[in-house]
Backbone bond lengths (Angstrom), bond angles and torsions (degrees), N, CA, C in turn:
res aa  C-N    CA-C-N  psi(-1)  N-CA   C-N-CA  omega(-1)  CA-C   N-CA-C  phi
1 X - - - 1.477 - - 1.518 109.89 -
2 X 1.192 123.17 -67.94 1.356 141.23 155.71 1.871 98.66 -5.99
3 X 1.718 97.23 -71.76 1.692 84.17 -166.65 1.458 121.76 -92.65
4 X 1.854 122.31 15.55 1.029 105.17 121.21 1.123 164.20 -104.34
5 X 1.425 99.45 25.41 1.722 101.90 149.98 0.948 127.48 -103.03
6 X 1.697 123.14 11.13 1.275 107.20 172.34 1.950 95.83 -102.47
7 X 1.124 120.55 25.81 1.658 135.79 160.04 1.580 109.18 -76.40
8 X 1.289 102.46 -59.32 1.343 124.22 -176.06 1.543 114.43 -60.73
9 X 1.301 125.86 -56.92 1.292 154.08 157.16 1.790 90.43 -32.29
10 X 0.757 114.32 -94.71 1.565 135.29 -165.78 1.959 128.30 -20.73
11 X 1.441 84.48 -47.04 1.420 99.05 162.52 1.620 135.64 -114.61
12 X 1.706 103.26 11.84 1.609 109.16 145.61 1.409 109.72 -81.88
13 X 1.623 130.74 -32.84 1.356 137.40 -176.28 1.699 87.65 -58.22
14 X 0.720 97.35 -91.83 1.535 113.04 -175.56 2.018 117.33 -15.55
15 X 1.182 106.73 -48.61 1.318 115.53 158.85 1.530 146.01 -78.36
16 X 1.892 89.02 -15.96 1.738 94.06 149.31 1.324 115.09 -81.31
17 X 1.375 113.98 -21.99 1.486 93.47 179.11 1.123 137.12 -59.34
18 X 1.107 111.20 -28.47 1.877 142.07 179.61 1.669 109.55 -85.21
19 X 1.188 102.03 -1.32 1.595 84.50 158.04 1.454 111.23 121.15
20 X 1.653 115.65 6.19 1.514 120.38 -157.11 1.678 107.28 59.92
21 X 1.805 100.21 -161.55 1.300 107.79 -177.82 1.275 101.99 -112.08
22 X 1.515 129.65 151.66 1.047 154.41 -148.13 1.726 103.88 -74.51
23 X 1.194 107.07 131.16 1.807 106.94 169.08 0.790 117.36 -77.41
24 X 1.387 115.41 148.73 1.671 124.26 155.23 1.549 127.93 -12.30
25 X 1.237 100.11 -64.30 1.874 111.06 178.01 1.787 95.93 -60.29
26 X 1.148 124.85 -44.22 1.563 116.09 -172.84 1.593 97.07 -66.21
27 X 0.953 125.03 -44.09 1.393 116.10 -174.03 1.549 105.48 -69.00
28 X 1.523 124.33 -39.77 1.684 110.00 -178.21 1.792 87.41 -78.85
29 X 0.637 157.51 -33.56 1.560 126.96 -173.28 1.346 111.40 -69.96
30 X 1.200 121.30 -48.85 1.680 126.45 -171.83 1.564 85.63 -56.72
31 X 1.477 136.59 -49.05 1.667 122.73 -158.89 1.906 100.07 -84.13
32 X 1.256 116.92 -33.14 1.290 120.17 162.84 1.976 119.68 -32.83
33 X 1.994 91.55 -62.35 1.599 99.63 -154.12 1.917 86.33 -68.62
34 X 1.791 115.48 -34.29 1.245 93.26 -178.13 1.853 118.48 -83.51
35 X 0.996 117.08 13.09 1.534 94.98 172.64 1.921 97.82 -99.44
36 X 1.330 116.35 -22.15 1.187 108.84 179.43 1.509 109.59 -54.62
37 X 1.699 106.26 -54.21 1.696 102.77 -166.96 1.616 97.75 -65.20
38 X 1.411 139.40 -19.61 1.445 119.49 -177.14 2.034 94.37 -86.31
39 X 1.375 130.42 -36.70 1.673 111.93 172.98 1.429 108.98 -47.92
40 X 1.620 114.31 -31.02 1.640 98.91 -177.73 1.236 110.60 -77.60
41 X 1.582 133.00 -44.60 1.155 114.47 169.22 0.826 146.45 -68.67
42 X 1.474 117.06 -0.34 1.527 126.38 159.66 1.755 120.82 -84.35
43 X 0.845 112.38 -31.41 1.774 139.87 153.86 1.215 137.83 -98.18
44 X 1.263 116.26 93.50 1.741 133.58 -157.28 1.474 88.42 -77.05
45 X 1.506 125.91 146.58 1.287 126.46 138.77 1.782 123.32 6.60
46 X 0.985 134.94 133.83 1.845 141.87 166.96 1.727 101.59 -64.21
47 X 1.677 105.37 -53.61 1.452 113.94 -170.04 1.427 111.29 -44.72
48 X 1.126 113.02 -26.61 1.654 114.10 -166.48 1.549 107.51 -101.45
49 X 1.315 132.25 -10.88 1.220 121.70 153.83 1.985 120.37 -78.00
50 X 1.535 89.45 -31.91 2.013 103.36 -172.57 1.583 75.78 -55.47
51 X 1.177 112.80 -75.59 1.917 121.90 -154.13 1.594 107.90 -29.65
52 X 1.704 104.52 -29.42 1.651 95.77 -166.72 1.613 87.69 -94.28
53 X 1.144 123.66 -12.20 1.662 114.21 -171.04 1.511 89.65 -83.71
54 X 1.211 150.17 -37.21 1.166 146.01 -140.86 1.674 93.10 -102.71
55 X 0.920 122.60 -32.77 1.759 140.48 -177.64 1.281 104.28 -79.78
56 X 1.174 108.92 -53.02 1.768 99.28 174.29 1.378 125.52 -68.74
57 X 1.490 108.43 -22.62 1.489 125.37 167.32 1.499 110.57 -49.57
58 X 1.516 106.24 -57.93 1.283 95.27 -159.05 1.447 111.76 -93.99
59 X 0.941 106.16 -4.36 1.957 121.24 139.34 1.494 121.07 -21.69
60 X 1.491 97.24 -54.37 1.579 102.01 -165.70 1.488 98.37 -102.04
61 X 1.505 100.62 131.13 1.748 101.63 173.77 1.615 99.53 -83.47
62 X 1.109 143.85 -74.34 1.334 143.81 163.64 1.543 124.20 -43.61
63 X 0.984 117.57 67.54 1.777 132.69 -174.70 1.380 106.83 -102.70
64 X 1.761 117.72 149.98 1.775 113.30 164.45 1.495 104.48 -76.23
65 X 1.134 133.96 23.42 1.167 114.49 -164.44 1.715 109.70 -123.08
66 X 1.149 109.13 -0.37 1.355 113.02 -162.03 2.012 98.82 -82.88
67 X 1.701 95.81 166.49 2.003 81.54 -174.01 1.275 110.76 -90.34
68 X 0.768 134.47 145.73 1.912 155.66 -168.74 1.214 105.30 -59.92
69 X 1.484 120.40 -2.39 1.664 108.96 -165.09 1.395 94.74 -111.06
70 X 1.525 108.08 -11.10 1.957 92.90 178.21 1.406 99.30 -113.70
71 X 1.726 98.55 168.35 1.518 113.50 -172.39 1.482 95.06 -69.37
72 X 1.437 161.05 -9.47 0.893 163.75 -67.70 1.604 81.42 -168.62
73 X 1.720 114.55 -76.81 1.000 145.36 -155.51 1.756 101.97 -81.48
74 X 1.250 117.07 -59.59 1.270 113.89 149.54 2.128 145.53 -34.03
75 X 1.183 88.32 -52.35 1.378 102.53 149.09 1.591 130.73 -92.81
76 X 0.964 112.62 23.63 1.631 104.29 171.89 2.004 106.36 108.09
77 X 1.436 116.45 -12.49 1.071 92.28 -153.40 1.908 103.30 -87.44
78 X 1.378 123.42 166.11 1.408 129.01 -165.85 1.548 99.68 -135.04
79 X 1.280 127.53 121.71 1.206 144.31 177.37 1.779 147.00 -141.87
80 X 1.007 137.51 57.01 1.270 123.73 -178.62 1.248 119.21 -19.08
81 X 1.151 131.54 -35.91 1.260 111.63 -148.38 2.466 86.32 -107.84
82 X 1.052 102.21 3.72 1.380 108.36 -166.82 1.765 100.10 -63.31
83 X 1.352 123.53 -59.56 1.013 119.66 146.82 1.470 142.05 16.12
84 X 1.488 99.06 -76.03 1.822 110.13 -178.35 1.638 108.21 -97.71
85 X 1.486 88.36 -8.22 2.040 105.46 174.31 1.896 97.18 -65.38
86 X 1.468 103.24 -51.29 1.427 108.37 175.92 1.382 123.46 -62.93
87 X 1.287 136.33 -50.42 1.280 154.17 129.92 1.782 107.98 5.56
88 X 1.549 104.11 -73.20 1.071 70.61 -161.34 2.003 104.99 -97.27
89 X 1.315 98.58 4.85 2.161 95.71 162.23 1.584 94.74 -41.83
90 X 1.552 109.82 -74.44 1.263 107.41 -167.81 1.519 133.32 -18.78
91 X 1.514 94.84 -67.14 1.364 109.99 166.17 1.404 111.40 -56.93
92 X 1.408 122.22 -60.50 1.919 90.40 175.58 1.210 128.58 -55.21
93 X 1.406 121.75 -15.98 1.536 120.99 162.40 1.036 119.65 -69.36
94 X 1.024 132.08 -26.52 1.394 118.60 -178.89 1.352 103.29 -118.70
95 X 1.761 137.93 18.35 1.298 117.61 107.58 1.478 149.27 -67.56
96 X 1.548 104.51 -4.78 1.214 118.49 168.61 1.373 115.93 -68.72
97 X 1.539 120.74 -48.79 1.478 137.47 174.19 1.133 99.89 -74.90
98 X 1.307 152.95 -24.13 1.561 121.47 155.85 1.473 119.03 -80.45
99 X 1.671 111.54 -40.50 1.651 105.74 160.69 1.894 115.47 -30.30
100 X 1.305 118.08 -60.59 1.024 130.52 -170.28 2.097 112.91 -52.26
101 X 1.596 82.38 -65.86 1.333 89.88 173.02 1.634 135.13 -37.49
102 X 1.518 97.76 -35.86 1.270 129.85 162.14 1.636 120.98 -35.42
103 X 1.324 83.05 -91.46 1.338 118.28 165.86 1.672 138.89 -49.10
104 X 1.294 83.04 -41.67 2.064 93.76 172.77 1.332 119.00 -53.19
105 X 1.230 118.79 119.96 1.830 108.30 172.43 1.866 109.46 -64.57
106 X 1.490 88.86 -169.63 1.263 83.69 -176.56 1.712 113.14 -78.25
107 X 1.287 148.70 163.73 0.852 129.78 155.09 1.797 127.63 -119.48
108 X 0.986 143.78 80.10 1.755 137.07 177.29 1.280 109.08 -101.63
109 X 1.831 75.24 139.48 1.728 100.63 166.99 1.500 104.22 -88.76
110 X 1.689 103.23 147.63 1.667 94.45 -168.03 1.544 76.86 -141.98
111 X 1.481 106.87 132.63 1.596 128.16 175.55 1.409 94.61 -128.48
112 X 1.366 113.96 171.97 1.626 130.00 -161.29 1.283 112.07 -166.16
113 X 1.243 132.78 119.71 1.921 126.17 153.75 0.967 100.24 -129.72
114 X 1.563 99.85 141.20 1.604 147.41 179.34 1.342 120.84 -112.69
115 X 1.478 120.33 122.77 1.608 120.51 -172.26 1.384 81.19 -125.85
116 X 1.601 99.00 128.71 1.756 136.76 169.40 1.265 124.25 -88.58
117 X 1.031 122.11 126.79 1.716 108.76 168.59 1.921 97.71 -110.17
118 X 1.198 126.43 130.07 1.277 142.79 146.60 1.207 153.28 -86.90
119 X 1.245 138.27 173.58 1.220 131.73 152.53 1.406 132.34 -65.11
120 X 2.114 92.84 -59.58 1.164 118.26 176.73 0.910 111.86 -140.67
121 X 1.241 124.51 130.35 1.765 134.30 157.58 1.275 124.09 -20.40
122 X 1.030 78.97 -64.33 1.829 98.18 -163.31 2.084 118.46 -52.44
123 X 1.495 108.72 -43.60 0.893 149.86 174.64 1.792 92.66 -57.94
124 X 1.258 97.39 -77.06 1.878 107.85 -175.21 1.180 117.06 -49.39
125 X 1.305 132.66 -17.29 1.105 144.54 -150.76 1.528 94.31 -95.70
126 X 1.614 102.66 -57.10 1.715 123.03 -177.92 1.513 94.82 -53.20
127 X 1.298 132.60 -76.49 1.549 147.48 -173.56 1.911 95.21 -33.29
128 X 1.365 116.18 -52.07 1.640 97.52 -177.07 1.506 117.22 -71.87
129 X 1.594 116.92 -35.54 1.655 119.32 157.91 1.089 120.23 -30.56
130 X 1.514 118.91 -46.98 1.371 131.17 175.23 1.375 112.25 -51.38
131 X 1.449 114.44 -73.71 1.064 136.24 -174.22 1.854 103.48 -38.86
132 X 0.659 108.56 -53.72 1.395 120.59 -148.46 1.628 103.73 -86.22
133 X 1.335 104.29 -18.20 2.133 125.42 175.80 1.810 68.82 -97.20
134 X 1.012 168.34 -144.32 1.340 153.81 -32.03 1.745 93.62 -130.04
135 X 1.203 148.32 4.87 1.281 136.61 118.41 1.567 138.75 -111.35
136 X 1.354 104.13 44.52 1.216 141.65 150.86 1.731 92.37 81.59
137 X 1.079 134.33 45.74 1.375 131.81 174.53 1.310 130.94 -104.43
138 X 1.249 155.77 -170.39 1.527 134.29 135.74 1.422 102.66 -153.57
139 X 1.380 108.51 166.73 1.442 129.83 -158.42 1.360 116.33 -79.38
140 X 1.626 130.68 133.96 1.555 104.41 -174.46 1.427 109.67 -128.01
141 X 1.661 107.51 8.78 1.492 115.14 175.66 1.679 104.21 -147.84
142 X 0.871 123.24 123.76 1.877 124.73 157.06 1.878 104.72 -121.87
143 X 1.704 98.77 163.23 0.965 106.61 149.16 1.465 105.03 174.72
144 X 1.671 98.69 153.34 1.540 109.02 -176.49 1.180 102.40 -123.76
145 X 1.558 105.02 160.58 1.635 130.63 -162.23 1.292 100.50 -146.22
146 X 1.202 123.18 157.22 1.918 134.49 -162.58 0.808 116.35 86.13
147 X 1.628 109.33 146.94 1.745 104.58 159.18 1.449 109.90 -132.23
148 X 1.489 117.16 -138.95 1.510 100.95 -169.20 1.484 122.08 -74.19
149 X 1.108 130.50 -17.41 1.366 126.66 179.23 2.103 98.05 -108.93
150 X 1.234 99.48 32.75 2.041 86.68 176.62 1.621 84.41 -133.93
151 X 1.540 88.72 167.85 1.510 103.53 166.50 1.486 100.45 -61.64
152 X 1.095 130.78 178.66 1.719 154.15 -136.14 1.868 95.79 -163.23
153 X 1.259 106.87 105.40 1.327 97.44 173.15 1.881 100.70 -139.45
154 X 1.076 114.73 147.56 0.890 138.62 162.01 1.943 156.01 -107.15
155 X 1.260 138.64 99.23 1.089 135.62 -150.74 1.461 113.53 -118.63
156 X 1.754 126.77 125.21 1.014 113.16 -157.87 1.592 103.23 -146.92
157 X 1.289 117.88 121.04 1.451 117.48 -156.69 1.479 103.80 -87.43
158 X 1.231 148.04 147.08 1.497 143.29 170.93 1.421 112.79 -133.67
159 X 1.553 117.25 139.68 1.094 120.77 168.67 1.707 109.82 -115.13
160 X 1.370 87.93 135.32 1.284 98.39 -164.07 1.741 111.52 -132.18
161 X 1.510 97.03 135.94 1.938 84.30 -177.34 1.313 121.91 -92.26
162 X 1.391 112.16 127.46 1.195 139.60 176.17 1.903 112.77 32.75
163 X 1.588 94.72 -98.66 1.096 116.91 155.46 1.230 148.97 16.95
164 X 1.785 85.58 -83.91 1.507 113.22 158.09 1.912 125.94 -86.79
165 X 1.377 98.52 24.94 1.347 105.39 179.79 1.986 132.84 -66.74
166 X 1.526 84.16 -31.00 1.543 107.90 166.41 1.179 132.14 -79.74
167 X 1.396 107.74 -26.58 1.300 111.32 -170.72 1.896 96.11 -97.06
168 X 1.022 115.00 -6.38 1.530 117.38 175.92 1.720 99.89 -88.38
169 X 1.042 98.56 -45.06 1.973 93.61 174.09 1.368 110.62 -58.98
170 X 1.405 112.82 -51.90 1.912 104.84 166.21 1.201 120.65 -56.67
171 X 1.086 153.97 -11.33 1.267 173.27 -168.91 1.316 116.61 -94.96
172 X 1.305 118.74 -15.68 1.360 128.40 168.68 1.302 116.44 -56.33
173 X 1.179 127.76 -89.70 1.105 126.22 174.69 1.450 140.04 -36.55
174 X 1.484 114.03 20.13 1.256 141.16 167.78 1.667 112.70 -76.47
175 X 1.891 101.49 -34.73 1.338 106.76 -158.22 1.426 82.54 -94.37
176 X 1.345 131.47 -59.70 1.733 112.36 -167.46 1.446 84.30 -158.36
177 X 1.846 107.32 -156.65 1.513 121.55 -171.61 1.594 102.30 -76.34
178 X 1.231 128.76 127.26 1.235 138.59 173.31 1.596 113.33 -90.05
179 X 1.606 116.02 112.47 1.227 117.78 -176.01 1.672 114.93 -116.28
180 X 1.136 122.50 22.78 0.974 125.36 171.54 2.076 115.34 170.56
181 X 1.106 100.73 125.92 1.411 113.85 -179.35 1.437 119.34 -125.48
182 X 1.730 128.72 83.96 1.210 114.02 177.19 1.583 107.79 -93.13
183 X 1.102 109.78 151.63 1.761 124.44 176.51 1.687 119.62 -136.10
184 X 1.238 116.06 134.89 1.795 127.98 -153.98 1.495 90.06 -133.80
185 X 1.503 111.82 121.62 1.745 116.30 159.68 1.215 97.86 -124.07
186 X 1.209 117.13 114.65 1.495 148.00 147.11 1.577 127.21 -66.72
187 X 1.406 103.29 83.93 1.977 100.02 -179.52 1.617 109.06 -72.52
188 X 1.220 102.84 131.41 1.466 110.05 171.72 1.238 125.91 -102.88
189 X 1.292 105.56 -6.42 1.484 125.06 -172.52 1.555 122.19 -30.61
190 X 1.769 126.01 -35.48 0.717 158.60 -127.63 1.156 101.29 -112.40
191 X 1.866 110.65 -59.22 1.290 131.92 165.82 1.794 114.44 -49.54
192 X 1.390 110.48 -52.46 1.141 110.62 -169.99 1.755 121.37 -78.11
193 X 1.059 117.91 -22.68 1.526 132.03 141.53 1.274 129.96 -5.61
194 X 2.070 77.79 -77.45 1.745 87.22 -176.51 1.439 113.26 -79.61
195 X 1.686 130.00 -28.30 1.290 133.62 167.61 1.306 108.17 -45.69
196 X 1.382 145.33 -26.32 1.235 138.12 -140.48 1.979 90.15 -123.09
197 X 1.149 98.94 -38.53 1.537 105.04 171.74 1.980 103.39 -65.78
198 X 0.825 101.98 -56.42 1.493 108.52 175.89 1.794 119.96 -56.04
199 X 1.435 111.26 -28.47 1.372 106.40 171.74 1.706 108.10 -93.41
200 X 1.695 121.02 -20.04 1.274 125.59 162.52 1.895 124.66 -46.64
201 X 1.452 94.06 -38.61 1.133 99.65 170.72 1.467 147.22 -104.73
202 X 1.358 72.49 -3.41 1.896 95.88 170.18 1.488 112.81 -86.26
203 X 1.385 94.93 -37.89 1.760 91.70 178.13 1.834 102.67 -66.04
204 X 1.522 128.85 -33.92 1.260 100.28 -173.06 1.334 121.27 -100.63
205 X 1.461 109.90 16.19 1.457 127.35 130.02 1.939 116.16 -39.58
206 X 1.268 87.45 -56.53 1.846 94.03 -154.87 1.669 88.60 -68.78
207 X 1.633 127.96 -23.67 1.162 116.93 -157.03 1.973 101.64 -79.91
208 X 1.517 87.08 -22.47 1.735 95.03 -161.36 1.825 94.97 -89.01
209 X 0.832 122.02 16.86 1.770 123.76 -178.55 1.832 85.15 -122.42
210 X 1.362 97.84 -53.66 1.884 71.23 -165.42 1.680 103.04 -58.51
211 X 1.677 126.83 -33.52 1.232 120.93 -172.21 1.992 101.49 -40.88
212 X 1.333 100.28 -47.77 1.173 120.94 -150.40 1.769 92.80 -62.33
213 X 0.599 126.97 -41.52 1.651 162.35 168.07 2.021 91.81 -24.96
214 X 1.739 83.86 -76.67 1.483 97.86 -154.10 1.632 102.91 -70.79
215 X 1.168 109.91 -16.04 1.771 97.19 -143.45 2.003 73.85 -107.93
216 X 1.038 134.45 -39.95 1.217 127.89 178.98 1.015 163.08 -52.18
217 X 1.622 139.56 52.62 1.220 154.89 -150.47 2.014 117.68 -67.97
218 X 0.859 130.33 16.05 0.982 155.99 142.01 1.816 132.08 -2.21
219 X 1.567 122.93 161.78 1.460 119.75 171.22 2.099 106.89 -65.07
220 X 1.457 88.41 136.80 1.811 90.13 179.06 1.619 101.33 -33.23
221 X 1.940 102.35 -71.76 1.578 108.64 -175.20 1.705 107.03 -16.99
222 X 1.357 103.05 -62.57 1.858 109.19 -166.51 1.842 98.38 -47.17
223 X 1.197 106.70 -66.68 1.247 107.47 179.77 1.666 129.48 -48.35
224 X 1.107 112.56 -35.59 1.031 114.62 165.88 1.687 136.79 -70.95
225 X 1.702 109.96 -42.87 1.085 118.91 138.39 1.678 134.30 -21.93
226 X 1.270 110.41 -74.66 1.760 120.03 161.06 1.476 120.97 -48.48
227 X 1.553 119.01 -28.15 1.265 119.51 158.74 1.503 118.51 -66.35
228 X 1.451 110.59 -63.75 1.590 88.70 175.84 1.875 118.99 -63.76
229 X 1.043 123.32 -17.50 1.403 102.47 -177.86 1.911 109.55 -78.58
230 X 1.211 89.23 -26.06 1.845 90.60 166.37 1.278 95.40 -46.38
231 X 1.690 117.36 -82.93 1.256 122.75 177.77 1.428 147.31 2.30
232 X 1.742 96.46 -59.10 1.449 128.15 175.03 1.419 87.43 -72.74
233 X 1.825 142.46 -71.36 0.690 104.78 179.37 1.314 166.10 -126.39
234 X 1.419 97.04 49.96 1.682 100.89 153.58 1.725 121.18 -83.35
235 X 1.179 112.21 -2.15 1.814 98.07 161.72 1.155 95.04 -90.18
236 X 1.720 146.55 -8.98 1.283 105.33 167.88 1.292 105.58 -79.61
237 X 1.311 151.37 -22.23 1.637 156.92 171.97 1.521 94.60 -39.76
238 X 1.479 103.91 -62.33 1.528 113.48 -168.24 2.036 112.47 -51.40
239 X 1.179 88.91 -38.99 1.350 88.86 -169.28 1.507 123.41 -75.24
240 X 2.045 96.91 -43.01 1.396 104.10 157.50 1.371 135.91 -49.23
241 X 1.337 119.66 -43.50 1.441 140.06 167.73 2.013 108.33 -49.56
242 X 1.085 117.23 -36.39 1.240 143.72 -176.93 1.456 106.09 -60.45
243 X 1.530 92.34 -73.56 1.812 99.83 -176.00 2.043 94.29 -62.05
244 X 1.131 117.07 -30.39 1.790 94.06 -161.53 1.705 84.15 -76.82
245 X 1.015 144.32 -65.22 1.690 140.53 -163.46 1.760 81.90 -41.70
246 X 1.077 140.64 -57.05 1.431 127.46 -153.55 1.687 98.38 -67.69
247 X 1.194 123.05 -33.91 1.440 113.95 -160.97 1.345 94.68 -106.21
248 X 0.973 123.17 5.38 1.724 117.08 179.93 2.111 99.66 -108.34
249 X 1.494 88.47 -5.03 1.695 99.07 -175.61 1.501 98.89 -90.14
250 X 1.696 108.49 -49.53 1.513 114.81 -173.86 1.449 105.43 -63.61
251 X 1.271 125.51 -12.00 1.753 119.39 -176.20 1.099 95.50 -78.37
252 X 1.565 114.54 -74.50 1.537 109.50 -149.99 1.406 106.99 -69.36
253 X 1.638 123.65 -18.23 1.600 104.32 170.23 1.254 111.02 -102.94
254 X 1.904 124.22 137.02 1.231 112.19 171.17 1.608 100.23 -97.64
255 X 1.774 91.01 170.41 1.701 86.28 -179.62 1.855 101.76 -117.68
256 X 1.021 110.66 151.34 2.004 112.11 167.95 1.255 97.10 -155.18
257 X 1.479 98.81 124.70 1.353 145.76 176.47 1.601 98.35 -69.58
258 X 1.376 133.45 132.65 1.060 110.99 161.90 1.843 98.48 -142.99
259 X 1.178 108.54 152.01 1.704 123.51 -155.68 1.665 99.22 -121.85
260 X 1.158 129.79 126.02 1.502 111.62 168.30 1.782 94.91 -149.01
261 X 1.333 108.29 151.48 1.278 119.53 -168.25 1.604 104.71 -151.55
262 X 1.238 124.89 135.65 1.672 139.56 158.65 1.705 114.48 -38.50
């Protein structure tokens, strides 16, 4: 009797020692942690399918997915990373336009008219030739009106560089009585900036179409397409380039009109 209860005895001792029997909550966690590790193995990570969607993307140069605002995206091309490619053009453009801004001197156009009173025309006429050979300028419009019974007047356009623009207005009064001198400086500075920002970024437009150009094996249509927008834009290059020679022409030459009459 004795030794079976100390049978009995023996292995409840034995099982308090260890901790009793397990609770409820221990049992839903242990069935919890294992259905989790079988949801993971039945369900891999998301990241590792995006990665191949994002990889295969940039796989394809001609994708629907690319953004509409680049030639890239426009012609066919598909990119993740096209995005922060745009991002940061931006930003060099508009460190270019503050570099610039910086940096640009000043620039004015300075025009002038002068009304003469004379003796003689003819004479006055010679005196602005002068003028205009002795601070290195020359004339790119005249013309006279009257005849023998009218006043005699005369009008004579000069281009003159920069520089020497003042000292040609003092110089007036060489030819006869000077009764009027208006003068206009026009800064363009502002203007020429943004033209120069605008051909900065057009050219690396033109660079990312010819890429598009070289590396692209493609439908004719596609190809042909990317040709004319090259096209389109290098006459805007052409045109931009155009206006800055014109305003970098109107600086260094000024012009004064000068009018003289009997």
């Amino acid at each position: 009797m004795k030794v079976a209860t100390l049978l009995l005895i023996l292995p409840c001792a034995v099982y308090a020692c260890q901790g009793g029997a397990p609770s409820s909550s221990d049992t839903t966690t242990v069935t919890a942690d294992r259905l989790g590790l079988q949801s993971k193995a039945l369900n891999p990570p998301a990241a590792t399918a995006t990665a191949g969607a994002v990889a295969s993307a940039r796989r394809g140069y001609f994708g629907d997915a690319a953004s509409p605002s680049s030639p890239e995206a426009e012609f066919g091309g598909a990119s993740a990373d096209h995005g922060a490619s745009q991002t940061s053009t931006a930003d060099d453009a508009l460190q270019n336009v503050n570099a610039a801004t910086t940096a640009a001197p000043t620039m004015v156009i300075r025009t002038g008219q002068a009304f003469i009173e004379v003796d003689k025309v003819d004479p006055a006429i010679l005196k602005i030739r002068q003028l205009a050979a002795q601070v290195g300028g020359y004339i790119t419009n005249s013309s006279v009106s009257g005849g023998r019974d009218q006043i005699r007047q005369a009008t004579l356009e000069l281009k003159i560089p920069a520089p020497k623009y003042d000292q040609a207005v003092g110089s007036l009064s060489t030819i006869g009585k000077v009764e009027t001198v208006n003068s206009t400086a026009q800064d363009v500075g502002e203007e020429f900036v943004d033209v120069t920002a605008r051909v900065n970024n057009a050219r690396r437009l033109e660079d990312r179409l010819i890429t598009l150009l070289n590396t692209r094996t493609g439908k004719l249509d596609e190809v042909l397409r990317v040709e004319r927008e090259l096209a389109r834009v290098r006459e805007e290059i052409e045109r931009y380039e155009g206006r800055l020679r014109y305003l970098s022409s109107r600086v260094a030459t000024s012009t004064l009109t000068i009018t003289v009459h009997e």
